[in-house]
C-alpha positions as CSV (number, residue, x, y, z in Angstrom):
1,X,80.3,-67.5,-47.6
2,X,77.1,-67.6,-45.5
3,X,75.6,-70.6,-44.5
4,X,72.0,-71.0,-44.4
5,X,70.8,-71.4,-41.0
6,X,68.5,-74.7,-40.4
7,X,65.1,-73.9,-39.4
8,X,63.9,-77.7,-38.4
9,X,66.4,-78.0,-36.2
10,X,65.1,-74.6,-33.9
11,X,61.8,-75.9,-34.5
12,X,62.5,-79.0,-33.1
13,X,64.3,-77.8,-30.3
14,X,61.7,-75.8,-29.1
15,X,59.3,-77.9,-29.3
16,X,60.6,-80.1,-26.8
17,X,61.7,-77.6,-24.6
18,X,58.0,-76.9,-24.1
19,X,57.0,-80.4,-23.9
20,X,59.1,-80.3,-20.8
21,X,58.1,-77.7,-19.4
22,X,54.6,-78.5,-19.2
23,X,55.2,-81.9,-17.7
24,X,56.8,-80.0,-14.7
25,X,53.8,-77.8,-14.2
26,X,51.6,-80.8,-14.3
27,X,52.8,-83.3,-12.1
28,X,54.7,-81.2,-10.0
29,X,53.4,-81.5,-6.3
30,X,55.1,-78.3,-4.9
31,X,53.7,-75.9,-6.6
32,X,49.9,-75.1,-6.0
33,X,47.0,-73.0,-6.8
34,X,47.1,-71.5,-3.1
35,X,50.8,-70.4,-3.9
36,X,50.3,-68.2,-6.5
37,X,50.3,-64.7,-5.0
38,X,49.0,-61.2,-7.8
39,X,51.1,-58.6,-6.7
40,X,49.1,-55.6,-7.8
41,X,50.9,-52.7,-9.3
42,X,50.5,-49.7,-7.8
43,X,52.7,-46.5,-8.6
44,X,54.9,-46.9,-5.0
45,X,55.4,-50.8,-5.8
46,X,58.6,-51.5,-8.0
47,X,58.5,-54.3,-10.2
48,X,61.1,-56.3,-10.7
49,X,64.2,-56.4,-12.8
50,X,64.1,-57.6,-16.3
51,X,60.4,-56.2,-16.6
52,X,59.4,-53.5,-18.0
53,X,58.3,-50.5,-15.6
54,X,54.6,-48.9,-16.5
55,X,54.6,-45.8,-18.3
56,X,54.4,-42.2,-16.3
57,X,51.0,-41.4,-16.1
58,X,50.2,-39.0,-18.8
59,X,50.9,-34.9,-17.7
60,X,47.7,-32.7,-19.0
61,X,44.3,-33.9,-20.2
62,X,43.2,-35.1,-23.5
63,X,41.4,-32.1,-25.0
64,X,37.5,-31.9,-24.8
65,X,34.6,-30.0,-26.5
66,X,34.0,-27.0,-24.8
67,X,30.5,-26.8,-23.9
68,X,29.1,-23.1,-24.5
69,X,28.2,-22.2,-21.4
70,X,24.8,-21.0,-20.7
71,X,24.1,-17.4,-20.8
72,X,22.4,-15.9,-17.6
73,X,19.0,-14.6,-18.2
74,X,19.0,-11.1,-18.3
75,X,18.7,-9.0,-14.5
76,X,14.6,-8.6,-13.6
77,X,14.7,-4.6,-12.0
78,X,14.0,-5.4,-8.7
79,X,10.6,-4.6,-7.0
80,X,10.5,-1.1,-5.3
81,X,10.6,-2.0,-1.4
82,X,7.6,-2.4,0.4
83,X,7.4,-1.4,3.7
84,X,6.4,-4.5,6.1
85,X,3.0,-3.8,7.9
86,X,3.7,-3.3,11.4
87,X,1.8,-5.1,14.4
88,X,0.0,-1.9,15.7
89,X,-0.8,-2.3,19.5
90,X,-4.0,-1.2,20.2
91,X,-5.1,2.2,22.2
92,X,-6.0,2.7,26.4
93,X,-9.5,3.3,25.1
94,X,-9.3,-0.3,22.8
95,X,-7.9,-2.2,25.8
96,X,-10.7,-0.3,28.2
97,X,-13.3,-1.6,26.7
98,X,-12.0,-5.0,25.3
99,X,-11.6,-5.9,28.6
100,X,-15.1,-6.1,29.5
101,X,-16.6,-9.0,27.6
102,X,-13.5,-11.0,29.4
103,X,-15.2,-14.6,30.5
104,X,-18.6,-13.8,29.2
105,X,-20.3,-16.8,27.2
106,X,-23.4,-15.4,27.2
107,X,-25.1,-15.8,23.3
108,X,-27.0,-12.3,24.1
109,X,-23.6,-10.3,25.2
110,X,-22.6,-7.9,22.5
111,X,-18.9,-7.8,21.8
112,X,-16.7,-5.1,22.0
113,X,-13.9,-5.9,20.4
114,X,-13.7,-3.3,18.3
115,X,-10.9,-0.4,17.2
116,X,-10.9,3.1,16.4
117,X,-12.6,3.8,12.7
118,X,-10.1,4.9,10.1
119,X,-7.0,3.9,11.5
120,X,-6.3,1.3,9.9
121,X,-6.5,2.6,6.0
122,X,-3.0,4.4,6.3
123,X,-1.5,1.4,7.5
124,X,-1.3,-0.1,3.9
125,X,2.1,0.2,1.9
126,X,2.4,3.8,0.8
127,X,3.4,3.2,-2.6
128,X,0.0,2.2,-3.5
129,X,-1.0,5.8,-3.2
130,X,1.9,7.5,-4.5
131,X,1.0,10.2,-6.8
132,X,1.8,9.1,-10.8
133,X,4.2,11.8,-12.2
134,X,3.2,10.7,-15.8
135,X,0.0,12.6,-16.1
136,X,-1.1,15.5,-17.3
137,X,-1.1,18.5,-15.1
138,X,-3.8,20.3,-14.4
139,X,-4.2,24.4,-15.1
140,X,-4.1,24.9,-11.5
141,X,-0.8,23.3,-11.0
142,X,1.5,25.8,-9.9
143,X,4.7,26.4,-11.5
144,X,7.9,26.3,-9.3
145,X,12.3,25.9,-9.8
146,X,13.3,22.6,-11.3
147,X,9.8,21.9,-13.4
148,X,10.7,21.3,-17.0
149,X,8.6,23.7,-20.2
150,X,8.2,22.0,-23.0
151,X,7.1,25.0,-26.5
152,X,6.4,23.6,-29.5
153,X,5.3,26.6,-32.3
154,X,4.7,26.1,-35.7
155,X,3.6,27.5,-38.6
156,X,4.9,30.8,-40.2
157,X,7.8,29.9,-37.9
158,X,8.8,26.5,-36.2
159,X,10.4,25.9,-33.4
160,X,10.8,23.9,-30.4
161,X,12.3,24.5,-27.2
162,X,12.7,22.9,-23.8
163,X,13.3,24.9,-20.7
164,X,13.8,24.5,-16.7
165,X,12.3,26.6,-14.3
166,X,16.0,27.9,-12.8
167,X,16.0,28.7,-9.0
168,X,15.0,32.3,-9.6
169,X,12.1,31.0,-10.9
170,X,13.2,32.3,-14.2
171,X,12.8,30.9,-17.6
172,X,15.0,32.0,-21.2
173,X,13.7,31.6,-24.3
174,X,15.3,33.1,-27.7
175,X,14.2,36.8,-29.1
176,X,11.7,36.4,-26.1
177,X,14.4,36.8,-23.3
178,X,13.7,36.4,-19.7
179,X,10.5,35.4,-18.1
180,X,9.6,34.9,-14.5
181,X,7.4,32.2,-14.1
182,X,7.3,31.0,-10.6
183,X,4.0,31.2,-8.9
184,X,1.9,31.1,-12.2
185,X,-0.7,28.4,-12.7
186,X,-0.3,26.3,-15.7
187,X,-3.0,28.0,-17.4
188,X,-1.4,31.5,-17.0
189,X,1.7,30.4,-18.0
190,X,-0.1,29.4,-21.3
191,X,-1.6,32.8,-21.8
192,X,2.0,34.6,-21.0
193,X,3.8,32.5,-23.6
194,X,1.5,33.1,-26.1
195,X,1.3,37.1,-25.6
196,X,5.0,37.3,-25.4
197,X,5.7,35.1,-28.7
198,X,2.6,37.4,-30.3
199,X,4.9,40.2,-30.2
200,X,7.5,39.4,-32.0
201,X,5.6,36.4,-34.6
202,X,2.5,35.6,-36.4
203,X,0.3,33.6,-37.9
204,X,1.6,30.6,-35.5
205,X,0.0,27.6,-33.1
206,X,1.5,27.0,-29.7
207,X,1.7,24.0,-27.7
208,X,3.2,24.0,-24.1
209,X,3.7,20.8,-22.2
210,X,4.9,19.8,-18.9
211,X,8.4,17.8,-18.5
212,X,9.4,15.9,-15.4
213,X,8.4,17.9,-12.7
214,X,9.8,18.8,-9.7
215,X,10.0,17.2,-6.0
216,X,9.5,19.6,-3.3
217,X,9.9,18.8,0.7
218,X,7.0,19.2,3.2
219,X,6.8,18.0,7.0
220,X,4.5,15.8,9.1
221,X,4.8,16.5,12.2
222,X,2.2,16.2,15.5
223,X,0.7,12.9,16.5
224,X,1.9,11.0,13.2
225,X,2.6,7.2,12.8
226,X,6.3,8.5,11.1
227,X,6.6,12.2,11.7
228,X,9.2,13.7,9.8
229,X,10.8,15.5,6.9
230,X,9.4,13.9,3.1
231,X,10.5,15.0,-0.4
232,X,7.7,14.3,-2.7
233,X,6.0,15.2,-6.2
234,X,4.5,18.1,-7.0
235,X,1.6,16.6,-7.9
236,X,0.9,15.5,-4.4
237,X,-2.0,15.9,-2.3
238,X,-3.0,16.2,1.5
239,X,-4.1,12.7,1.6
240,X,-0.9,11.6,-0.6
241,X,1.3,12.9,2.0
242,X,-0.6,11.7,5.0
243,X,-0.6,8.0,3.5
244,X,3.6,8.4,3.1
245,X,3.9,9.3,6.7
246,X,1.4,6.4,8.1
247,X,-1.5,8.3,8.8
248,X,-2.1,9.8,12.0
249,X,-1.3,8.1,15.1
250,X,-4.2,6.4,18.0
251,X,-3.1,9.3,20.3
252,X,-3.6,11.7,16.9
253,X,-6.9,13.1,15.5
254,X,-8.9,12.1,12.3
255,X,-10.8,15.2,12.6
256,X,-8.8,18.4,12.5
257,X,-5.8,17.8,10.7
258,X,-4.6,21.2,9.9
259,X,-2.1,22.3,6.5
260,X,0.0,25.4,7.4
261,X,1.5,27.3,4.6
262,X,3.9,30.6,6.0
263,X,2.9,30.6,9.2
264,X,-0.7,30.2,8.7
265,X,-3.4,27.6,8.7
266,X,-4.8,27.1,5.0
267,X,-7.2,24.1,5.8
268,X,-8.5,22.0,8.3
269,X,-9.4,18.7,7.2
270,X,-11.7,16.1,8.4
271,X,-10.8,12.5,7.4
272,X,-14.2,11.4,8.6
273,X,-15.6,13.1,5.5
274,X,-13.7,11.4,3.1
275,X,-14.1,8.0,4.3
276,X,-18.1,8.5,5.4
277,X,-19.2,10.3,2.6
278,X,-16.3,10.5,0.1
279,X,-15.8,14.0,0.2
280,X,-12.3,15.4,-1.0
281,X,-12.8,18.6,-1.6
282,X,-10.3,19.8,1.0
283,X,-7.8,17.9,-0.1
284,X,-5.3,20.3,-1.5
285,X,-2.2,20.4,-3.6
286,X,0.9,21.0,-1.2
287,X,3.4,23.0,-1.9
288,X,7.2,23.5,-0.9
289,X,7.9,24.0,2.7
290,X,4.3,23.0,3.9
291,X,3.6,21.6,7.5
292,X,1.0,19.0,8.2
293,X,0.2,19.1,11.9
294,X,-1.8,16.3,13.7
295,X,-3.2,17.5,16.7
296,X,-4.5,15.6,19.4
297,X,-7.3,13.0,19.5
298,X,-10.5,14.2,20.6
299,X,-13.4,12.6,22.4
300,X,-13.8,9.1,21.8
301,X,-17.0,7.0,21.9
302,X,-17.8,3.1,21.3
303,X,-20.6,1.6,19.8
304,X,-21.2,-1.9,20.0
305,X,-23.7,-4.3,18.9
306,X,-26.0,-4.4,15.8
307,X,-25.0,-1.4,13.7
308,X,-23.4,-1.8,10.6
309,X,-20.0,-0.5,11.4
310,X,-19.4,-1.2,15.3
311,X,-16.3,1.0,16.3
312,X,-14.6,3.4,18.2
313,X,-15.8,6.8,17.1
314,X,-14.0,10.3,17.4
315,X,-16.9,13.3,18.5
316,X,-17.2,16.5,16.3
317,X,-20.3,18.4,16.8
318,X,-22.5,15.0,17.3
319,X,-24.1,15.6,20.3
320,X,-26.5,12.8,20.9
321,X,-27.1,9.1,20.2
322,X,-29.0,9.3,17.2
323,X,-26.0,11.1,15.4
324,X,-23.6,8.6,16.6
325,X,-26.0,5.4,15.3
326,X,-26.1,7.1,12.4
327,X,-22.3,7.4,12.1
328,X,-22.1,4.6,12.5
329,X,-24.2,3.5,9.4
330,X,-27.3,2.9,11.0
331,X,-28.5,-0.2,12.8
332,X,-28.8,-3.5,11.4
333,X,-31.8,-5.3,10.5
334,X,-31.5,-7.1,13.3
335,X,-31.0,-4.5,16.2
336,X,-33.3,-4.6,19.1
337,X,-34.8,-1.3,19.1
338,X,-35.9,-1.9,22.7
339,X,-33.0,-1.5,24.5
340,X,-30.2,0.7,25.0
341,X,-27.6,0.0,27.0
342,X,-24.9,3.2,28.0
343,X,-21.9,2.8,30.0
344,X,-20.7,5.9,31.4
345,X,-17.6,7.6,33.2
346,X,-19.0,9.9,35.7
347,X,-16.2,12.7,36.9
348,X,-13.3,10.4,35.6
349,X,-14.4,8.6,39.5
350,X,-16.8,6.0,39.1
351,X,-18.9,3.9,36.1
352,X,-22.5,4.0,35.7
353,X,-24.9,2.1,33.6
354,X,-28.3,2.8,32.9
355,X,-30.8,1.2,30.1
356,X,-33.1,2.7,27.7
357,X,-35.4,1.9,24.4
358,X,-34.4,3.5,21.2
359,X,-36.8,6.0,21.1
360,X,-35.8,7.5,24.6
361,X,-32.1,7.5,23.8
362,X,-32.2,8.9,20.8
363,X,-32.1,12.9,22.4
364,X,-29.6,11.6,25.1
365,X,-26.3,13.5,25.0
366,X,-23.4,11.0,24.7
367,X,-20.4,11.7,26.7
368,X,-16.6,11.5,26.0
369,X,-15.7,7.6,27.1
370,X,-19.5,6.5,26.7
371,X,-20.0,2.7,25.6
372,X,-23.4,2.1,23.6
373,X,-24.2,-1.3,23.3
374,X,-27.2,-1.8,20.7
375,X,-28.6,-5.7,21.1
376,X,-30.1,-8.4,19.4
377,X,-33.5,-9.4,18.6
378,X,-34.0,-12.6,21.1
379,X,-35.1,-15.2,19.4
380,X,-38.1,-16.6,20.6
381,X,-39.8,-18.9,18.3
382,X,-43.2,-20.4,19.2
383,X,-43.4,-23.9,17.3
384,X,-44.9,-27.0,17.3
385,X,-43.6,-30.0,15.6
386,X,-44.9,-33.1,14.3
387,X,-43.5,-35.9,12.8
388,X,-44.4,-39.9,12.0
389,X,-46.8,-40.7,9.1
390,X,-48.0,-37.0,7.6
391,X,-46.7,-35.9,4.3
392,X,-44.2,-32.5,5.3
393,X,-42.4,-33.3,8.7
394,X,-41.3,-30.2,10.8
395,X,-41.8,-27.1,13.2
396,X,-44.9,-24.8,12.3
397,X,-45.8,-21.6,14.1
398,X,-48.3,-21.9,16.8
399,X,-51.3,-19.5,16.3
400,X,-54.3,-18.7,19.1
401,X,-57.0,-21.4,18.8
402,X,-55.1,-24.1,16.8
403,X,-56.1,-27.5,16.9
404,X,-53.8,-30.7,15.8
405,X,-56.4,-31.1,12.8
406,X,-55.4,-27.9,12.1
407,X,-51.3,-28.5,12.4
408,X,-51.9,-32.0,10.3
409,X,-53.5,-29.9,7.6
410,X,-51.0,-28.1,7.5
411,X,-48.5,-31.0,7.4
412,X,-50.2,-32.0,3.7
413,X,-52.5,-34.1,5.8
414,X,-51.9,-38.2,6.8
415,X,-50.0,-40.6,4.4
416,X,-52.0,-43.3,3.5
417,X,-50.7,-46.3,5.7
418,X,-51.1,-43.8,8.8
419,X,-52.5,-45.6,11.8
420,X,-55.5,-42.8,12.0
421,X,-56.7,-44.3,15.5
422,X,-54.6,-42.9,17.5
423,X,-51.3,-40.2,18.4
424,X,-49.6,-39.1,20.7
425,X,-48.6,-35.7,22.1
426,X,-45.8,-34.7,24.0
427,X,-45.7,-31.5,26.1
428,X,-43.4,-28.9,27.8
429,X,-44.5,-28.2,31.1
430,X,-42.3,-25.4,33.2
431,X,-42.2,-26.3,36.8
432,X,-40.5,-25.3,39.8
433,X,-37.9,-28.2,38.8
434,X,-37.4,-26.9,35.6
435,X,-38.6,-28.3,32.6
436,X,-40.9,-31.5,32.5
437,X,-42.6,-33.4,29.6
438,X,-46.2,-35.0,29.5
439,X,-47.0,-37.2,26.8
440,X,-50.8,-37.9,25.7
């Protein structure tokens, strides 16, 4: 039989067990607050026995949410490369002349910093001036292997076909058959279809269309910025191809650039008509295999001063100084018509200088190496000026016989608190001494 265990009796036990164990703590002198010591726990420190150990840190990580991560916008096409513009070092004849307004701080000294006209116009990024391939083609575009046909017929019968020039300068078409095709402008090749298609159909419309077209390879060679080998459009030009390879050089002419097409020269170009008076009219179509030569620069001569464009000028048939003003575009409104000024290279030994007034220089031959310097109008005002108690304060223009009634009249007369008794005048007297003033 089990007997019933007595609970008071545990209570009461324990109850004094505490009792005296918080007596100890109280009045028990060896034991202070500067004797308790926190051991912390750290995973190489090893507790005791009879405690429990801490857990193993947990292996792995509590799941998360996975963010979605963000898409990357989609790629840009990257911008065609641009060519960086080149510091161009200027020519002998740039330097020759620059050099000669070196320490002059004369207001009346016309400046000749100035560079050879036209140059710098090629030396812009070249695609700017690429020919579009996009566009319609003229009829005088000449057909050649790789360009791309494009017949559309309808009516009676329908039909469409798309055809490439082969390298025979062949093209195939059904019932029609073989067709040679190279060498015809795109308004023969037009009529040809047509005739060819008439003999077999009728009671049809035609269309013919150009596809991509074809590049072709022509050279720049001579005095170019980048001479060399260039594969470009069809639909390029003379002055397409010349903006590709740089332009022509300082030591290169802007006068006679010549296209030469089997062994013979086709055209001789003269940039100075295009960028004087915008004439293009030479300005071909290249074709394959075509060589642009540069020849040497010609003559040069500088004009400085007032004239509307001040430069270094390349000599074709202009003879005399009018011609070159007027290449120049003319002379400003400011120009000194009085006086010319020519430096000259006699003999390639010596340097002369000589003066002159327009009108006389106008017949003078000009020379290869000639400097014209056109000047200023001095300015030489002739003023008076009065100031104090008149209505309009300032300089006015002195005329023959003026009085200072006269010069207050025209000041809007006295104001009305003016002391009318007196004034005084001051004077500029030139002397020996240099300049000395007299008041009256």
């Amino acid at each position: 039989m089990i007997k019933p265990i007595r609970l008071t009796s545990c209570v009461s036990r324990l109850t004094s067990y505490v009792t005296a164990l918080l007596f100890i703590l109280i009045f028990s002198g060896s034991v202070s607050a500067q004797q308790i010591q926190m051991i912390p726990i750290t995973p190489a420190y090893q507790l005791p026995s009879g405690f429990a150990q801490p857990l193993p840190p947990i292996q792995g990580q509590w799941p998360t949410l996975q963010q979605p991560s963000p898409q990357p916008p989609p790629a840009q096409p990257a911008p065609p490369p641009t060519r960086p513009p080149s510091v161009e070092k200027p020519s002998e004849f740039e330097r020759y002349i620059s050099d000669k307004i070196l320490g002059v701080k004369s207001p009346f000294a016309v400046s000749t910093d100035i560079r050879q006209f036209g140059y710098d116009l090629f030396r812009q990024p070249p695609s700017t001036f690429a020919p579009v391939d996009n566009i319609p083609v003229g009829p005088d575009y000449v057909l050649g292997p790789g360009d791309e046909i494009r017949i559309t017929v309808w009516g009676k019968i329908e039909g469409q076909w798309n055809v490439v020039v082969d390298r025979d300068g062949n093209v195939s078409l059904p019932k029609v058959g073989i067709l040679g095709v190279t060498g015809l402008t795109f308004k023969e090749l037009k009529e040809l279809l047509h005739k060819e298609f008439s003999k077999y159909y009728t009671g049809f419309e035609m269309n013919v269309s150009m596809g991509p077209l074809r590049t072709i390879r022509i050279y720049v060679v001579g005095n170019a910025e980048r001479p060399g080998a260039y594969t470009i459009s069809s639909l390029s030009t003379l002055v397409n191809a010349l903006f590709e390879a740089g332009g022509p050089s300082k030591t290169g002419t802007m006068r006679e650039i010549q296209v030469k097409r089997n062994g013979k020269t086709i055209v001789h170009f003269d940039i100075y008509d295009f960028l004087l008076k915008g004439d293009k009219t030479k300005d071909i179509r290249l074709m394959p295999e075509d060589v642009i030569f540069i020849p040497p620069v010609g003559h040069l001569v500088a004009i400085a001063g007032s004239v509307n464009s001040p430069a270094i000028y390349e000599l074709k048939g202009e003879r005399t100084i009018s011609q070159l003003i007027e290449m120049a575009g003319g002379l400003s409104d400011i120009a000194f018509k009085d006086r010319v000024q020519i430096e000259r290279i006699v003999d390639n030994s010596r340097q002369i200088v000589f003066e002159s007034d327009l009108a006389g220089a106008n017949d003078m031959k000009v020379q290869s190496g000639d400097v014209v310097k056109i000047f200023q109008i001095v300015q030489d005002k002739r003023t008076v000026r009065i100031s104090g108690a008149v209505q309009r304060e300032g300089e006015y223009g002195v005329k023959l016989g003026m009085t200072v009634k006269d010069l207050i009249s025209m000041a809007g007369g006295l104001k009305y608190y003016a002391y009318n008794k007196e004034a005084e005048l001051t004077r500029v007297y030139v002397t020996d001494k240099g300049q000395e003033l007299k008041k009256s």
